[in-house]
C-alpha positions as CSV (number, residue, x, y, z in Angstrom):
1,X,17.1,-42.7,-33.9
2,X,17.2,-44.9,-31.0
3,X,13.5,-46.4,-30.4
4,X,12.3,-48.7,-27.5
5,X,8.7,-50.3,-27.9
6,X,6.9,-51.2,-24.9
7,X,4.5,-53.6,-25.6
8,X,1.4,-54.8,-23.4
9,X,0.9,-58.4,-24.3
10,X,-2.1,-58.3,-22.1
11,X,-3.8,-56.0,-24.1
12,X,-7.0,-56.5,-26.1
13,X,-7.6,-59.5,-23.9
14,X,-4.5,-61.4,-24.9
15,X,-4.3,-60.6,-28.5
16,X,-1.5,-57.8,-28.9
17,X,1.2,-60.4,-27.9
18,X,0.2,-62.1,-31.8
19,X,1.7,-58.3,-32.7
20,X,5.0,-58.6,-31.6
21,X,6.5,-60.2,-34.5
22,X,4.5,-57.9,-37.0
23,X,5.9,-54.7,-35.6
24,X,9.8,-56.0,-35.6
25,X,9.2,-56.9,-39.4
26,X,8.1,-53.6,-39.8
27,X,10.5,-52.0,-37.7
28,X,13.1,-53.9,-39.7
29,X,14.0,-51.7,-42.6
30,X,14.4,-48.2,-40.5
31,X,16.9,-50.1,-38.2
32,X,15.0,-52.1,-36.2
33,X,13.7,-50.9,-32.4
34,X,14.1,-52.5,-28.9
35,X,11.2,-54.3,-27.6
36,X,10.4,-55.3,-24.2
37,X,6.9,-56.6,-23.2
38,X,5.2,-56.2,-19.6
39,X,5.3,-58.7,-17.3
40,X,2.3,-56.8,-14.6
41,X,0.1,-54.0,-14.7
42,X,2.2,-51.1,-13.8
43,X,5.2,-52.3,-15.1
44,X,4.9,-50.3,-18.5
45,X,5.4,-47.1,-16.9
46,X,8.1,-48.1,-15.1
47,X,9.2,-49.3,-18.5
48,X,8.9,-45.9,-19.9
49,X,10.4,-44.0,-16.9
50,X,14.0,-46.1,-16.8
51,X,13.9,-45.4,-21.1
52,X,14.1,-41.5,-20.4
53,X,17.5,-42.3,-18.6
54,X,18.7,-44.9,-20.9
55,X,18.3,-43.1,-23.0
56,X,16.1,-43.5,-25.9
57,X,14.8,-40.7,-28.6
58,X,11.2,-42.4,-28.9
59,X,9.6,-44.5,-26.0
60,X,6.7,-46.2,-27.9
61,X,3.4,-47.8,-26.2
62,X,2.4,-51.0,-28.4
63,X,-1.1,-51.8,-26.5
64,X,-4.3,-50.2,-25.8
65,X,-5.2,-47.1,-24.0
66,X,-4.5,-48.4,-20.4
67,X,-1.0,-49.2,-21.8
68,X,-0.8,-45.5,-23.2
69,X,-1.7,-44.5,-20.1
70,X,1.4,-46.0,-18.6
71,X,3.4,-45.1,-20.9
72,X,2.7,-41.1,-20.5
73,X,3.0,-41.0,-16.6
74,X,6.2,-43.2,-16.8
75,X,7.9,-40.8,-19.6
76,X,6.4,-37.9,-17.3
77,X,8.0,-39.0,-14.0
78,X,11.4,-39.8,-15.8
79,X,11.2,-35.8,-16.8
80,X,10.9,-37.0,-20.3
81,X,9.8,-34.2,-21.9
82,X,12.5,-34.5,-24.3
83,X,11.5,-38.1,-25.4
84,X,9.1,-38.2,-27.9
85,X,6.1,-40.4,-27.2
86,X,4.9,-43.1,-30.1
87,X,2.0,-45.5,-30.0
88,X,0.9,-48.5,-32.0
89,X,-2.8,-48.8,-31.3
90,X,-3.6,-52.6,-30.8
91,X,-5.8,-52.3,-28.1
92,X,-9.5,-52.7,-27.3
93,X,-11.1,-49.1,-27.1
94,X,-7.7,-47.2,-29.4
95,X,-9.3,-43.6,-28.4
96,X,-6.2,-41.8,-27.9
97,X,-4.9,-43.2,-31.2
98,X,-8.1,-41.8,-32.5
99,X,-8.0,-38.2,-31.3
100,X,-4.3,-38.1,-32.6
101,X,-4.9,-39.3,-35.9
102,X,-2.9,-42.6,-35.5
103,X,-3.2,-46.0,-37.7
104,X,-4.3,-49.0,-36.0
105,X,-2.3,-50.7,-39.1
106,X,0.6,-52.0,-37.8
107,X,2.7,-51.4,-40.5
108,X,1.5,-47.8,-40.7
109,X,1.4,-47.0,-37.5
110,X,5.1,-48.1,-37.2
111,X,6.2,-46.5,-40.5
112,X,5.3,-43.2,-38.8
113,X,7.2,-43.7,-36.2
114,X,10.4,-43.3,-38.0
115,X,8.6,-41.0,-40.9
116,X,6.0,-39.0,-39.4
117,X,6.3,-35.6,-37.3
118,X,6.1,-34.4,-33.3
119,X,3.8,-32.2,-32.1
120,X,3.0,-31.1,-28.6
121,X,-0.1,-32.4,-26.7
122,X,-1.9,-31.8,-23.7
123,X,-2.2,-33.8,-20.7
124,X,-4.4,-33.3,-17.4
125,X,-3.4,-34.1,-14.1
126,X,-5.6,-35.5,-11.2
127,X,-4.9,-35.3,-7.4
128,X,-6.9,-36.2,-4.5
129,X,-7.0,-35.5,-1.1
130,X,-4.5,-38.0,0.2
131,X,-2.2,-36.4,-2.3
132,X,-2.5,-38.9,-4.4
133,X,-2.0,-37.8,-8.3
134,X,-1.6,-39.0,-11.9
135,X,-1.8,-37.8,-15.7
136,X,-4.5,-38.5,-18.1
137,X,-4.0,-38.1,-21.8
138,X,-7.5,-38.8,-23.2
139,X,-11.0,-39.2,-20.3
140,X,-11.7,-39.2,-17.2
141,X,-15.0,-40.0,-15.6
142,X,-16.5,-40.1,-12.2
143,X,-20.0,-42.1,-11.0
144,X,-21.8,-43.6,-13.7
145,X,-18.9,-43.5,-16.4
146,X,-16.7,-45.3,-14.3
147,X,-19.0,-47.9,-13.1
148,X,-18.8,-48.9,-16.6
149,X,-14.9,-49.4,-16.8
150,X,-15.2,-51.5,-13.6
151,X,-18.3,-53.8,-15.3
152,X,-15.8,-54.1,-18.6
153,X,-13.0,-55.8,-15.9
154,X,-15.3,-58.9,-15.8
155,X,-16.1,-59.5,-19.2
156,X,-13.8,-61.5,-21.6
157,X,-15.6,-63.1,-24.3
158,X,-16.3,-60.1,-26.3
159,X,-13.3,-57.2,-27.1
160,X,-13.0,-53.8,-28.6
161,X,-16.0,-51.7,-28.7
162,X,-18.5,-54.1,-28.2
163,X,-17.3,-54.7,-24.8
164,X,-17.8,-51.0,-24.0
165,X,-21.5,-51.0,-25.5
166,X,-22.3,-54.6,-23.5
167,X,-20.8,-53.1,-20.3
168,X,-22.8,-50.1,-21.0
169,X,-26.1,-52.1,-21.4
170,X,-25.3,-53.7,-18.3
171,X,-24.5,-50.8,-16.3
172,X,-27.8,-49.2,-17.5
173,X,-29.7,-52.2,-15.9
174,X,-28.3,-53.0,-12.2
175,X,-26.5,-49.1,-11.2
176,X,-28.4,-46.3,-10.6
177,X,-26.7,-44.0,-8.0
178,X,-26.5,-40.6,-8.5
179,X,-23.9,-37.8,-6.4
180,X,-23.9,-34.6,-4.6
181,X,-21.2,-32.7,-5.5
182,X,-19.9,-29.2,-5.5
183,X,-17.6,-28.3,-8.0
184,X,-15.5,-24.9,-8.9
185,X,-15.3,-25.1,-13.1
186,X,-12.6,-22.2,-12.9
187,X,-14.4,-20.4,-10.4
188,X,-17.9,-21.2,-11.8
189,X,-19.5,-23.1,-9.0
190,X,-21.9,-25.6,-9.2
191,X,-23.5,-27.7,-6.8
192,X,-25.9,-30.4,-7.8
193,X,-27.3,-34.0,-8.1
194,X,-24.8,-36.1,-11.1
195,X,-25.3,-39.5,-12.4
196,X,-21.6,-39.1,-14.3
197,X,-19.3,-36.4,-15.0
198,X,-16.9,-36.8,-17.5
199,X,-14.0,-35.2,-19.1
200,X,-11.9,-35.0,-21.8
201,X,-8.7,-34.0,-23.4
202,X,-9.6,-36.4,-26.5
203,X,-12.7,-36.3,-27.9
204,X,-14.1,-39.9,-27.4
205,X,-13.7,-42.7,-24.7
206,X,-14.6,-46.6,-24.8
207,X,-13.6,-47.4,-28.3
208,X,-16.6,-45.2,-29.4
209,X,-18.5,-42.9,-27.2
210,X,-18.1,-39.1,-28.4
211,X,-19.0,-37.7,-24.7
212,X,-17.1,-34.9,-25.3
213,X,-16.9,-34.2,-29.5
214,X,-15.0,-31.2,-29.2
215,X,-12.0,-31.7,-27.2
216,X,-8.5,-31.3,-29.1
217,X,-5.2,-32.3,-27.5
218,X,-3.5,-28.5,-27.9
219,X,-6.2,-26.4,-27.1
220,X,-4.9,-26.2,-23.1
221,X,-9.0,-26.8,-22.2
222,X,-10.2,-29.8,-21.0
223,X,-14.3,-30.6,-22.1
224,X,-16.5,-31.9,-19.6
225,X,-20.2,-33.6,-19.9
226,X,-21.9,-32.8,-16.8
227,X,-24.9,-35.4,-16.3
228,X,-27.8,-34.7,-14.4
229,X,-29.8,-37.4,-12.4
230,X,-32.3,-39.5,-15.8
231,X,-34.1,-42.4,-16.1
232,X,-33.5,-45.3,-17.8
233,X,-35.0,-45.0,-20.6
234,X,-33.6,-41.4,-21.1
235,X,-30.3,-43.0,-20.7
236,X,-30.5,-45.5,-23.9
237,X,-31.6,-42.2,-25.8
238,X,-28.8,-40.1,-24.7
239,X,-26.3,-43.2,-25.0
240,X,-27.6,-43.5,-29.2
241,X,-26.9,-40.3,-29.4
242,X,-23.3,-39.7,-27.6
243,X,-22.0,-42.6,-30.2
244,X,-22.5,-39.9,-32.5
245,X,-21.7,-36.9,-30.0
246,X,-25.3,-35.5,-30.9
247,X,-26.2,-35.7,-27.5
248,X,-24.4,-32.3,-26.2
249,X,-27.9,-29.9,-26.5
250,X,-29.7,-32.5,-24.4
251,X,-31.1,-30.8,-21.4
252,X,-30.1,-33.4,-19.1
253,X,-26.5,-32.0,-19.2
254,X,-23.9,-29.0,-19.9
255,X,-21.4,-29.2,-21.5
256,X,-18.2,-26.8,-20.7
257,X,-14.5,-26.1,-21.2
258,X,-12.1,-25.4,-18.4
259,X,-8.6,-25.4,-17.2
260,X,-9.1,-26.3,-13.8
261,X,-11.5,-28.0,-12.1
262,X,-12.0,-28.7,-8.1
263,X,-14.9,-32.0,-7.4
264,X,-16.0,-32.4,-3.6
265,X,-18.6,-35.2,-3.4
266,X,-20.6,-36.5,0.1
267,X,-20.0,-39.8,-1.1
268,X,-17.3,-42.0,-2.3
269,X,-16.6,-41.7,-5.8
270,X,-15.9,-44.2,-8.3
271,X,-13.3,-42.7,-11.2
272,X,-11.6,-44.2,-14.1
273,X,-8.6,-42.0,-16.0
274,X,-8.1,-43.2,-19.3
275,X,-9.9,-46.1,-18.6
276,X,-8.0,-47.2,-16.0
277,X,-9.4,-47.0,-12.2
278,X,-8.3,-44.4,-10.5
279,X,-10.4,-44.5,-7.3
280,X,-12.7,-47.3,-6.4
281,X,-15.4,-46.8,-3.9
282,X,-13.5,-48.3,-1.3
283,X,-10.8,-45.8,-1.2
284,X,-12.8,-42.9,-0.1
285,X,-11.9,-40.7,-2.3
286,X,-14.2,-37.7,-1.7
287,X,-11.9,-35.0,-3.4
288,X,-10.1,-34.1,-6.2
289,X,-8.3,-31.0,-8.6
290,X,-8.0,-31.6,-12.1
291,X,-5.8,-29.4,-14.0
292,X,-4.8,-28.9,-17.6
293,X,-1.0,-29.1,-18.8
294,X,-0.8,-27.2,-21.9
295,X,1.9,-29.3,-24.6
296,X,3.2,-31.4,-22.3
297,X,4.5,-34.3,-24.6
298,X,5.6,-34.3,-27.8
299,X,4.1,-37.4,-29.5
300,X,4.9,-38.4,-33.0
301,X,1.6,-38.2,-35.3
């Protein structure tokens, strides 16, 4: 088997280039892998989309989610649905790893690349209305949830969960904007006030939030955690409780299953996939269709 590791030096803040050497020791006695590491954001899933043609039997992210991330819609573009997708979880937040039942032990995680099974997973896919699209393989979240990604872009001296929780925290204290939107939940419309909707294909997002507990990869559904409009206060309650995804019979919200879902918003909206921004304010982005692609990838577990 012919295995090419993509690794995100950048990841965790700097740390994941100390894993390098680790996972070629580890790699050693199955035959070795190639390894390249990333030079810019983006460049991993370009990374991933030349290894479909080279071509390689297991295209492996070594990084965090956001590397993951690139990974999946580079292997995607390339038409890779041949190549089987691997990870080695050294990131900050780890959630896919999570969902999928992955080590974030290097020398696990890298023995079961060579010794552990493929199974077919779901994906989502996100377009707005300037046609702009991309894949998701674990969250997505719009307003409040992705003001929170943004806030975690400025903060270095703390990693990993913690990071999430302080950017949280922080979040709580200076944002506060709530959106209109309309929204057709496969043909279920709804039109109301939101402080966040989010969404996902895995069942938890920022290293440890459980916003949506019940969401499995090959269940062709993707969860969402529709937020109403709460006060502070209320939000520290409801953010103890969705570390431990015990929040989802709070009245504030509803929680639902779909396959396709259509947001129109009056307002810009802010929206990170995977924890990775997809739309900033300033891009206007004031539409978009998210839709479920049922075992899309086949990733090695």
């Amino acid at each position: 088997m012919v295995v090419k590791v993509i690794l995100n030096p950048a990841s965790d803040q700097g740390r994941a280039r100390e894993a390098a050497d680790k996972i070629l020791a580890a790699a050693a006695p199955y035959g070795g892998v190639d390894m390249v590491m990333t030079e810019m954001p983006g460049h991993a899933r370009e990374l991933a989309r030349m290894a479909v043609d080279e071509p390689y039997d297991l295209v492996v992210a070594a990084g965090g989610d956001g590397t993951v991330h690139e990974v999946v819609n580079g292997l995607m573009q390339g038409g890779g649905t041949s190549t089987a997708l691997g990870v080695i979880p050294i990131g900050s937040g780890n959630d896919f790893a999570f969902a999928n039942g992955i080590s974030t032990n290097i020398d696990t995680a890298v023995s079961r690349l060579f010794a552990g099974e493929t199974r077919l997973v779901d994906l989502a896919r996100i377009e707005d209305e300037y046609g702009r699209y991309a894949l998701f393989d674990n969250n997505f979240g719009l307003g409040f949830d992705a003001v929170v990604v943004i806030r975690t872009e400025a903060i270095t001296r703390i990693h990993g969960f913690m990071m999430y929780f302080v950017a949280v925290l922080q979040t709580i204290a200076l944002y506060y904007q709530s959106h209109e939107v309309q929204i057709d939940f496969d043909g279920e419309q709804v039109s109301q006030a939101v402080l966040f909707l989010a969404m996902g294909v895995g069942p938890r997002g920022g290293g440890g939030f459980f916003l949506t507990p019940d969401a499995r990869a090959d269940d062709n559904l993707i969860d969402s955690c529709t937020v109403k409009p709460i006060g502070r206060l209320t939000m520290l309650g409801m953010l103890l409780k969705a570390i431990k995804g015990t929040h989802v019979d709070s009245r504030h919200l509803t929680m639902r299953q779909n396959r396709q879902i259509r947001i129109k918003t009056e307002t810009p909206m802010p929206i990170h996939i995977d924890g990775e921004i997809f739309a900033y304010p300033r891009d206007n982005v004031r539409r978009v269709t998210i839709t479920s692609l049922p075992a899309a990838i086949r990733l090695v577990v």
